[in-house]
Every structure is written in C-alpha cells, then in structure tokens.
C-alpha positions in Angstrom: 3.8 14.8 12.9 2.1 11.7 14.6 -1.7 12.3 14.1 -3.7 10.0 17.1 -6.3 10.0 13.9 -4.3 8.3 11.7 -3.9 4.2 12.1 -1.4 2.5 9.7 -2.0 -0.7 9.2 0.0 -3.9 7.5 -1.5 -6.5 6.5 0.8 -9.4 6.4 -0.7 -12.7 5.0 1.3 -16.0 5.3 -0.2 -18.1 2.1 2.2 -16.1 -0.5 2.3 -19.0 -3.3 6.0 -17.4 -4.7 8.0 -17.1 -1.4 6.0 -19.4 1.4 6.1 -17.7 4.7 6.9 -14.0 3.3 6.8 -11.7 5.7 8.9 -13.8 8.1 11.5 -14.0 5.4 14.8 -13.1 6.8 16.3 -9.8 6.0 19.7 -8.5 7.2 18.8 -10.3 10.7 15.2 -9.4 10.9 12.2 -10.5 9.3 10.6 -8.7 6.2 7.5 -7.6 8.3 9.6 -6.2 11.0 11.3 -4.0 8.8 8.3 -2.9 7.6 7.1 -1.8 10.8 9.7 0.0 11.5 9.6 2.3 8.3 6.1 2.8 9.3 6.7 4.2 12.8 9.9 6.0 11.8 7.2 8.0 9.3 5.5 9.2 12.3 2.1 9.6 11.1 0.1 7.9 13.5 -0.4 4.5 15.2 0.8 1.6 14.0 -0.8 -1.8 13.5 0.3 -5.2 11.3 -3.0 -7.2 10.9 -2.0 -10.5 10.3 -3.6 -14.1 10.1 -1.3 -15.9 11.7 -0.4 -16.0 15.2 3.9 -16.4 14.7 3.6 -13.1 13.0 1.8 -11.2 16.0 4.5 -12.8 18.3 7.7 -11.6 16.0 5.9 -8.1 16.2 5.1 -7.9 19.6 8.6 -9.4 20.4 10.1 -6.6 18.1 8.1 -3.9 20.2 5.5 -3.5 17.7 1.7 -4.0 17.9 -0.1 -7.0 16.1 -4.1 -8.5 15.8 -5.4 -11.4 14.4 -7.5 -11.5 11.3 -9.2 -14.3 9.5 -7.4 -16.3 7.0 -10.1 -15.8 4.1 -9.3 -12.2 3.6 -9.6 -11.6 -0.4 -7.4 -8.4 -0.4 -5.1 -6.2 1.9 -8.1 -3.9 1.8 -10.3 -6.6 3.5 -8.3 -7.8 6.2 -7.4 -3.9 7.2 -11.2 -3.3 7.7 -11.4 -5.8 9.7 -8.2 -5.3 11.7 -9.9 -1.9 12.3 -13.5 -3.2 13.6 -11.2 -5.0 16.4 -9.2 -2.2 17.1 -11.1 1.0 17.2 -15.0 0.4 17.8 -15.5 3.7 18.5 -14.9 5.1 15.1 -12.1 7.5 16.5 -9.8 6.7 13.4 -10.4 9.4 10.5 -7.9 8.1 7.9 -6.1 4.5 7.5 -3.0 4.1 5.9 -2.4 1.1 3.7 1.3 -0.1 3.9 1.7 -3.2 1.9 4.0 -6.0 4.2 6.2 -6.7 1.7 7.7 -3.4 0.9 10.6 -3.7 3.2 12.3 -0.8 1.8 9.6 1.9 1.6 11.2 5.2 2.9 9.5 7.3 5.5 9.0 10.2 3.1 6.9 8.4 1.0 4.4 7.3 4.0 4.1 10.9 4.6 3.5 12.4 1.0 0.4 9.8 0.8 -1.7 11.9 3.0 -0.8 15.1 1.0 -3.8 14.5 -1.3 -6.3 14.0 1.7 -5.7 17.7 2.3 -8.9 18.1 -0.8 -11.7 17.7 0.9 -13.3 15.9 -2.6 -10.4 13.0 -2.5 -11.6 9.4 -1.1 -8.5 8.2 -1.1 -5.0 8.6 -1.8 -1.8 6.8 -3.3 1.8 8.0 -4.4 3.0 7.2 -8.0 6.3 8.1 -10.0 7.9 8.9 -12.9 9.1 6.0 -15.5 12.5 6.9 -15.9 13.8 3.2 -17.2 12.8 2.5 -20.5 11.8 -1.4 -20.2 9.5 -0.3 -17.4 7.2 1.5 -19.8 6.1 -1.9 -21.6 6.2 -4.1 -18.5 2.5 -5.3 -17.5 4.2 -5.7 -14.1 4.7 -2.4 -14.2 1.5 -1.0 -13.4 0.6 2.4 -15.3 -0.9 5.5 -13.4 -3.1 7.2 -16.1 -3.9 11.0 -14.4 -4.2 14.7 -14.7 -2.5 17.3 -12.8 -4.5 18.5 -9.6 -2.4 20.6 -7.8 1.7 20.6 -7.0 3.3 17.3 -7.4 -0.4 15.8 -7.8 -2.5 14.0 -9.9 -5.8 12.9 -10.6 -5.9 9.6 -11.3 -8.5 8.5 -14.4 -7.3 5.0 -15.0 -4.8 2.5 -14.0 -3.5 -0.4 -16.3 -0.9 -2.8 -16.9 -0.3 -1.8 -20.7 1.7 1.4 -21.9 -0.5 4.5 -21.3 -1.4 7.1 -22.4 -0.3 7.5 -26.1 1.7 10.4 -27.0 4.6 12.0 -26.1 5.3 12.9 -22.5 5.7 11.6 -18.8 4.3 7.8 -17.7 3.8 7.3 -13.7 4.3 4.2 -12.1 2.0 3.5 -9.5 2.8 2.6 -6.1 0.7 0.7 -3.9 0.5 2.6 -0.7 -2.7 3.8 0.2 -4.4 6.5 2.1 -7.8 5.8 2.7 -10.9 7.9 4.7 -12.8 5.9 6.4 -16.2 6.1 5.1 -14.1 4.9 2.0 -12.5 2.1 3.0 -15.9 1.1 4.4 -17.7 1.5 0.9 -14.9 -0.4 -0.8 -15.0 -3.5 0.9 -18.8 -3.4 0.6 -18.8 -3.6 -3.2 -18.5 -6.9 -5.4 -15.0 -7.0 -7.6 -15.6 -4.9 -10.5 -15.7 -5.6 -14.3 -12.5 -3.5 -15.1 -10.6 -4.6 -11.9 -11.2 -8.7 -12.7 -10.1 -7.9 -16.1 -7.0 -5.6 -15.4 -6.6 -7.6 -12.2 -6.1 -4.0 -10.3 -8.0 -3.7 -7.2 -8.4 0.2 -7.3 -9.7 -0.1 -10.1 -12.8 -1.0 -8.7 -12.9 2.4 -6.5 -12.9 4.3 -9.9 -15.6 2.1 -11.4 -17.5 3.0 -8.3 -17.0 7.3 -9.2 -14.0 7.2 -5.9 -11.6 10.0 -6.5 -8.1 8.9 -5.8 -5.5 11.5 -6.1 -1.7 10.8 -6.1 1.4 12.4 -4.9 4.6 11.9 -6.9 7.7 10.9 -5.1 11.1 10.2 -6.6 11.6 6.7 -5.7 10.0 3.6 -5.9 10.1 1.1 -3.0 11.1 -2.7 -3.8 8.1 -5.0 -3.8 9.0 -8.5 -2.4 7.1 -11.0 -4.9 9.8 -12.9 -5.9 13.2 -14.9 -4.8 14.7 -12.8 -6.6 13.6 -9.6 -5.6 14.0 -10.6 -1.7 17.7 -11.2 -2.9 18.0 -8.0 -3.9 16.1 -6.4 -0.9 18.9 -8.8 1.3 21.2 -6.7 -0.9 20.2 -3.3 -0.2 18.9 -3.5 3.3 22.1 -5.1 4.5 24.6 -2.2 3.7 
C-alpha cells in the first residue's frame, strides 16, 4: 500500500505547557513519539517523517530506526512546522499528498491512517480528516469534544460544513466527533499556511476552521474508534495503561 507520493509527517514540539517534554514521555518503555512512529509506518502509506524542534527528539527517532528533521521553534501550528519540514525534505515537489499525524496520539491504529486518504480519491476534496460517531452521552456536551458538523458524500463519508466545540447540529440523529488526523494535497497545505488565522477559527479556537472560511473542502471518513489524545497527566496514565498490555 506504501505510496513513494505520500509523506507522513509528525510534528512533535517540546514546549507542551500541561506535560513538559511530551513526546519524550515514557510509555511502556518507549517514548510517546516513538510509538507514534511506529503506528505510522505499520500504516504503510508512505514515507515517514517526525519534524521536530528539538534536537533529543531527532536522536530518540533516529536511534529507534526512524527518520527525524529539524524545524524552527516558532512554529504556530502542526500545520506550520510540517510545511516546513517538507521544504527541507523534498525540494523537488515529488510529494503529492502529506499526511498529518498528530505526536501525541500514541495509540492511533493503522486503519485509521489509511481510511484518511479515502476522501482524496474526489478529485474536488483539499483535504481530508477521519471523524466518528458520539456513542457516550457526556461527549455530546463536552467543548473538548470537538463536533464534526457534515453531510453525507459518499460511503462512510461526509462533507464537512462546520466544526465546533458546542453540541451540533440540533435535532434528532447522529453527532461525529472529529479526529485530528489530516490528509492534506499539497497545493493545500501550501495555501493554508499562507493565510492569516481566521475570524471563526480565533473564536472557536479550531484551526480547520480557517480552511472552510477560506471555501477548502474537507471531507471525512468515519472510523469506529477514536485514538487517545495525550494532553493531560491524566490521559498519558491511561495511554501507560492501554499500551502496556
């Protein structure tokens, strides 16, 4: 399935203001990032690349077997420092589509990786992202929770319209929860990071939002499960938890 056009990149920053040194946390043995990185290559989808800002990351990487550059430590967003990860990495503009694994999802499953490139498959799609179904009731009213507002477009698809951090849409039916993986086209990555933080994005505080404002399609692919997100003691206890069984 490895696809020398695809690149997926991790962007793995050290200043995390909840648990200071993240992606170096210790896991079951092995630092968070290194987990990561493995779920990413056991996807087979294409080349794999953390893009870090700090230099005892790319040695745990490259000690681990993996491949690791340097980025600046100014980055705003993931989205920023995997541009530039890319400029350093492939000049010649072979790459086609990048995608986004965030470095703290240590228990992201290789399935998921995979069905985020489903959506690329429409030619009209800029980029692409994986959401699920709230099945847990609290979830639904959790701002933490963030809220995929879409419209079927195909099989397991949907068109996304909005994202939010309140309960939405009204009505009876299925919420999604969206998952922060992302499949991006080049040219779109490339005309994301050119554009100023958005009105909608600032206020919801939901970077993709600012693709939308900017008339991006994003389509997502629903997947069963959602991965654990590292941002807090506690959840790196409970990602100790699962990954050491």
């Amino acid at each position: 399935m490895s696809n020398s056009n695809n690149l997926v990149m991790i962007p793995a920053r050290m200043a995390s203001t909840r648990i200071p040194g993240k992606p170096m946390a210790d896991i079951a043995g092995l630092p968070m990032i290194v987990h990561v990185m493995h779920r990413a290559i056991e996807a087979d989808v294409g080349r794999v690349v953390v893009a870090t800002d700090t230099q005892q990351v790319l040695e745990v990487i490259q000690t681990h077997g993996g491949e690791a550059v340097m980025t600046r430590d100014d980055h705003a967003s993931g989205s920023d420092r995997i541009w530039e990860a890319l400029s350093h990495i492939d000049g010649g503009d072979r790459v086609d589509t990048i995608i986004n694994v965030q470095g703290d999802l240590p228990t992201i499953d290789e399935q998921s990786i995979r069905a985020s490139l489903v959506p690329l498959a429409n030619p009209a799609v800029d980029l692409a992202t994986l959401a699920t179904e709230i099945v847990v009731e609290d979830e639904k009213y959790n701002p933490n929770v963030v809220k995929l507002v879409g419209t079927p477009s195909g099989e397991n698809l949907l068109r996304a319209l909005y994202f939010t951090r309140t309960t939405a849409p009204y009505g009876d039916g299925p919420l999604y929860h969206h998952i922060g993986l992302y499949a991006w086209r080049r040219r779109s990555l490339e005309r994301f990071v050119s554009l100023p933080p958005s009105p909608l994005e600032m206020r919801e505080k939901l970077e993709q939002l600012r693709a939308l404002e900017d008339g991006m399609r994003i389509d997502a692919a629903l997947v069963d499960t959602v991965p654990l997100g590292v941002d807090t003691p506690a959840d790196l206890e409970r990602a100790r938890a699962v990954l050491s069984q």
